[in-house]
N, C-alpha and C positions, 0 to 999 in steps of 0.2 A: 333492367339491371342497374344498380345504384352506380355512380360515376366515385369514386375514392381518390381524392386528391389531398391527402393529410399523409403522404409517405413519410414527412419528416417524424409523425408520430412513431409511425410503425410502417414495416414495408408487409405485402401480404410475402410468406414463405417461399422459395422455390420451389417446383416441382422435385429437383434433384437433392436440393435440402429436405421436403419431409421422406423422400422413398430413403433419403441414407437415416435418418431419425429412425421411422415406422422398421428396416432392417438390424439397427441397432437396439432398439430395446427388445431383442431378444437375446443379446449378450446377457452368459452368468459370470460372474466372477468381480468380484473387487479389486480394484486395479493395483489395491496395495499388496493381496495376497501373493504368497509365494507359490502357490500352486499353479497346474500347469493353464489352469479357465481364468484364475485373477491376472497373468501374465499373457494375458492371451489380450483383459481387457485392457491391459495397461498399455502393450502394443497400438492398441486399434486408437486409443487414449492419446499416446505420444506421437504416431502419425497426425494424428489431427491438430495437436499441437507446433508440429512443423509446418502444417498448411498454415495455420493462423499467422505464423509466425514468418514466413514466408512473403504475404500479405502486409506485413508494417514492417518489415526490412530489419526484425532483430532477431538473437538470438532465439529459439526452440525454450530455452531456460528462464528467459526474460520474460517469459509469456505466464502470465497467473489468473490462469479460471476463476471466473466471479458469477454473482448470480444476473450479473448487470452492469451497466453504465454509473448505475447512484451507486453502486456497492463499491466500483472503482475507483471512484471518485474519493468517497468517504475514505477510502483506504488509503491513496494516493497523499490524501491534504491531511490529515488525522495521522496518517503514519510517519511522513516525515517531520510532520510539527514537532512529533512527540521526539523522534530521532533525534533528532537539532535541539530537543532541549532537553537534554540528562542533567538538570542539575542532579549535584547530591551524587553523582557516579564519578567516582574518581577515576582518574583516566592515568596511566603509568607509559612514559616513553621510554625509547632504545635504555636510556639512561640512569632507568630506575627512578626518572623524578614522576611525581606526580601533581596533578592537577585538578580543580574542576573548572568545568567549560562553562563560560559563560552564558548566561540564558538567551534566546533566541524567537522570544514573543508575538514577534509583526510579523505579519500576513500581508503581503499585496496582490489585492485581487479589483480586477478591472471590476467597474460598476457594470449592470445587466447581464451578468453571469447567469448559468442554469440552476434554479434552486436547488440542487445536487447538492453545491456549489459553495451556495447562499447559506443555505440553511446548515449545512456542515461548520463553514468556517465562523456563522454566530455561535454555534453550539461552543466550539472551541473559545470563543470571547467570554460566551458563559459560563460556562467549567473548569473551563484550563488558564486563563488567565489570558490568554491570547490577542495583540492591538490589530485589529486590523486596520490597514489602508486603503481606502478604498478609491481607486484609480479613475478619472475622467475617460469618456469617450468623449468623441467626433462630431458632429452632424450626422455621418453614415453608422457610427457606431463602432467606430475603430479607437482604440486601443491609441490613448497621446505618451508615447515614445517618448516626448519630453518630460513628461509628469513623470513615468516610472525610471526616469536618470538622475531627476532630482529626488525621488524619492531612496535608489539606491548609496546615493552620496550622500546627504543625508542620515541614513539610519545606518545601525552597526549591527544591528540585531536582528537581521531578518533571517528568519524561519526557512521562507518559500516564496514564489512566487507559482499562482496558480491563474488558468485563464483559457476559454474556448479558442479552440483552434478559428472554430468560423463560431458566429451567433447563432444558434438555435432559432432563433425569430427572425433575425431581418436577412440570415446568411453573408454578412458579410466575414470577410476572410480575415483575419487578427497577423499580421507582422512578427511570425513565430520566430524565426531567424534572428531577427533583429532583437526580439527579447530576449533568446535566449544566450546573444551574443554581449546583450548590456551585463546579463546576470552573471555570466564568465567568471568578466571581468570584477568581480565581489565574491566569487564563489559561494553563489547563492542558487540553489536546485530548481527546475520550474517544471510544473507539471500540465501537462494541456487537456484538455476534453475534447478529444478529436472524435465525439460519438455521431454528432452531425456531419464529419467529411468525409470519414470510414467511407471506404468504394468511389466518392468523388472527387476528391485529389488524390495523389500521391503521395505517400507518407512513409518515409524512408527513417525509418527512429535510429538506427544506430547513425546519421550523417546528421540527424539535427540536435544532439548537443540534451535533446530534454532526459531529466533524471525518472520519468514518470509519463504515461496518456494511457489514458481510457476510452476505451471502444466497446460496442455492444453488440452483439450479432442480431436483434431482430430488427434491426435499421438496415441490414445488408441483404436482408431474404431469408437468416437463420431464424431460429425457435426464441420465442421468449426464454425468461429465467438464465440465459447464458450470456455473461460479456467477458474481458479482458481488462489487466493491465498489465502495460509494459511497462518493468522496470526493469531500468538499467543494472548488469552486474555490480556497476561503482553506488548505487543507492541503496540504499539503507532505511528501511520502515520500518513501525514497531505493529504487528499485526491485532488487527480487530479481535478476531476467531482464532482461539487458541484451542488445542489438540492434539491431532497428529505428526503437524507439522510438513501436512501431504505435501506441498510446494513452498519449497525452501524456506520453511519454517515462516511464513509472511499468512499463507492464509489453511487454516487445517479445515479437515471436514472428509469424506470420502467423494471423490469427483466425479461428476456427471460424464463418464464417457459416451451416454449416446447424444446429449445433447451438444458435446465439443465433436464427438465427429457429425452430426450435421453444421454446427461451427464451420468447423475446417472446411466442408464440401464449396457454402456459401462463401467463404474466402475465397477462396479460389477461382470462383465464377468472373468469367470476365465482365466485365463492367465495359456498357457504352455511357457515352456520354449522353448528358439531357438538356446540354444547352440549348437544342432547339427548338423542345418544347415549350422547357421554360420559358425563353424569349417569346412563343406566339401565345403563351396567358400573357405578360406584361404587353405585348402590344395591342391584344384583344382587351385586356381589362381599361386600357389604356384609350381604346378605340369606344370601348360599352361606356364608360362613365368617365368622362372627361377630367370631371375633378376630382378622381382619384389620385393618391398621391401614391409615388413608388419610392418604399424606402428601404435601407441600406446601400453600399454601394453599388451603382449602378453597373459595371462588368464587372469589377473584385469580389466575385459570389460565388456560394455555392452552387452549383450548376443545375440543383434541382426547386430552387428554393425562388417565389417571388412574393412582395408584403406588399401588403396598400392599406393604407387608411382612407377612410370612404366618408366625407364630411355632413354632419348631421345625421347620422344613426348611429345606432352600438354596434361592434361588432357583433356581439350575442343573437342581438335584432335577426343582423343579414344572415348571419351562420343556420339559425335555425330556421327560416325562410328556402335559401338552400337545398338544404335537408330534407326541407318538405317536398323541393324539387325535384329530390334525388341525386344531389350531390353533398359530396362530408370534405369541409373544410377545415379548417380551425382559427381560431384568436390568433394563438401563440402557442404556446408550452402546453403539450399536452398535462402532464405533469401541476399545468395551475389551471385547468379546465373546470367551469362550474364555480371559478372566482370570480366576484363581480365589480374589478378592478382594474384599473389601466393598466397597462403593459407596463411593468421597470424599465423592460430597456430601453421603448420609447420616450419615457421622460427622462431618463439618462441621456437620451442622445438631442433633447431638449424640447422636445413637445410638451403641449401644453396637456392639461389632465380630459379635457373633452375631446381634443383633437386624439389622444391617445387610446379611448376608448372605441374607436372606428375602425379597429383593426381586422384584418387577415392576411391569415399565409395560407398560399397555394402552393403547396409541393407535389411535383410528379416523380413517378419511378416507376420500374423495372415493368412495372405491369400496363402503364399509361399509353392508350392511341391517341391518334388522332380525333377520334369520335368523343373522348373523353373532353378534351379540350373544347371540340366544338358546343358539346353540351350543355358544360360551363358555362361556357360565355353568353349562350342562347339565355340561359336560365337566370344569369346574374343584372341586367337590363331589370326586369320585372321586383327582382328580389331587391335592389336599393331602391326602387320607388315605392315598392311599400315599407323598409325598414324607413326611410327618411322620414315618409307622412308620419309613421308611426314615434319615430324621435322629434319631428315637430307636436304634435300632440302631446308627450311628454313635456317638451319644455312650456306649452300652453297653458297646462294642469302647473305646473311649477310657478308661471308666471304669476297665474290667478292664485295659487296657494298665499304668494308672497304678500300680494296686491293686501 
């Protein structure tokens, strides 16, 4: 049986998640109709919307079905942009005076963001006119606090402020509090990508101040094609997907009710924690290959999440090495799999471009023993001494090419 340690990609489904799925897609009725079967789906629709909702600590209404994490995102950073900048709308106070709003261009987005992220808020540079700023990390990959206080005082025009709760790649945890405690104070919106921490921290949206996050159910045990965003009552998008106006006029379409109540079910599950998993890969990986290196912050993590780079081979090398072992790891981002490029957020966080190509993340979940782990680690010993010969060989052929 193949060992799966790529949960950050994807987690496998609950049992209790697909039996309420596989029960739900026998529901008839559109959740919009007035009849007694569309009201019947729209019931089973709106309970599952209170469990999500339940789950990330905000309102039932603040919750807007999506088909995913990228679609939340998009929606999130594209929708308030657009918000925040009405030129050409004149705007009329108590007083009968009117106005237009000044435009609201910059984007600050921390460097090694999820290309969700990435690729949205270039798109906005490219079409919308959009500046973005692109904010320093750490060593570990955190988020300098100081950079996004000067960059607040500073500029008069910001749009937004967008940013992972934790990193995708190396899991470390992003200082959400404190950002969105700077951004207050400018009354500037921030929106977070909490698709990676969904079920491993606590995430209490209506206490943390953010206008906007995006979460995904098949990171939690749910169905593909289903995610979330929460937006706040006080925020304001202009929506992607125009139509019906199914959910408060922000995203139309007719809604997947069996795929949001298997949603809901997967919310709702309790969640253990995996820190002790994780800790016995990093001390095993740690113990198999010495000059492995472990990065992001070393306890400020995801609790399911561990990285190393592995000196003198590719990641690619060892991953599919692996594989052949019967185990599935990943680089990084599932999402930039099959690119044959260093990691961004390791060069963000200041590695060199060889050093950065040596990567992996091992993430465990819901479904991970003990045996897996063991597996692992038996298999990983054999797999970096052949990727390494194999990356010494390459640089041999390189050498002789230059020579």
């Amino acid at each position: 049986m193949p060992v799966y340690l790529d949960h950050a990609a994807t987690t496998p489904m609950l049992p209790e998640a697909i039996e309420a799925y596989t029960g739900a897609l026998g529901i008839v009725g559109n959740p919009s109709s007035i009849h007694s079967q569309g009201q019947n789906a729209k019931r089973m629709l709106e309970e599952a919307r209170e469990q999500v909702a339940s789950s990330l600590g905000c309102d039932p209404i603040e919750i807007v079905f999506t088909s995913g994490g990228t679609e939340s995102i998009n929606l999130a950073v594209k929708g308030l942009y657009w918000a925040r900048n009405t030129v050409g709308r004149v705007a009329t106070d108590e007083g009968g005076r009117t106005s237009r709003p000044a435009p609201r261009p910059r984007i600050l987005v921390p460097l090694g963001e999820h290309h969700a992220t990435i690729d949205t808020v270039e798109w906005l540079e490219r079409y919308e006119g959009a500046i973005i700023e692109w904010l320093p990390l750490d060593s570990v990959g955190r988020l300098s606090l100081e950079a996004l206080a000067v960059a607040l005082d500073e500029y008069d025009d910001v749009a937004l402020i967008t940013l992972l709760w934790a990193n995708n790649e190396v899991g470390t945890i992003q200082p959400i509090a404190e950002v969105v405690e700077l951004a207050t104070r400018y009354g500037v919106p921030v929106h977070a990508d909490a698709v990676s921490v969904y079920k491993h921290l606590p995430i209490d949206f209506r206490d943390s101040g953010l206008a906007a996050l995006s979460v995904s159910a098949h990171k939690i045990g749910g169905p593909l094609g289903i995610g979330a965003l929460v937006l706040s009552r006080s925020a304001t998008v202009v929506p992607l997907i125009h139509g019906g106006g199914q959910q408060r006029d922000v995203r139309s379409g007719t809604q997947d009710a069996p795929a949001a109540i298997s949603f809901g079910v997967a919310a709702q599950h309790p969640s253990a924690s995996l820190t002790r998993l994780r800790d016995r890969v990093i001390a095993g990986v740690r113990a198999a290959v010495p000059e492995a290196v472990l990065h992001g912050d070393p306890s400020d993590r995801v609790d399911n999440n561990a990285h190393f780079t592995f000196p003198g081979c590719e990641g690619d090398s060892l991953l599919f090495l692996l594989d052949v072992a019967g185990v599935s790891v990943s680089t990084g981002s599932a999402c930039r799999a099959g690119i044959p490029e260093p990691s961004h957020v390791l060069l963000a966080m200041g590695l060199g471009d060889v050093e950065a190509r040596g990567a992996l993340r091992i993430t465990v979940g819901h479904s991970t023993t003990e045996a897996d782990v063991d597996a692992f680690l038996a298999a990983l010993p054999e797999a970096y001494a052949r990727a390494s010969r194999a990356g010494l060989a390459d640089r041999d052929v390189t050498a002789d090419l230059r020579a």
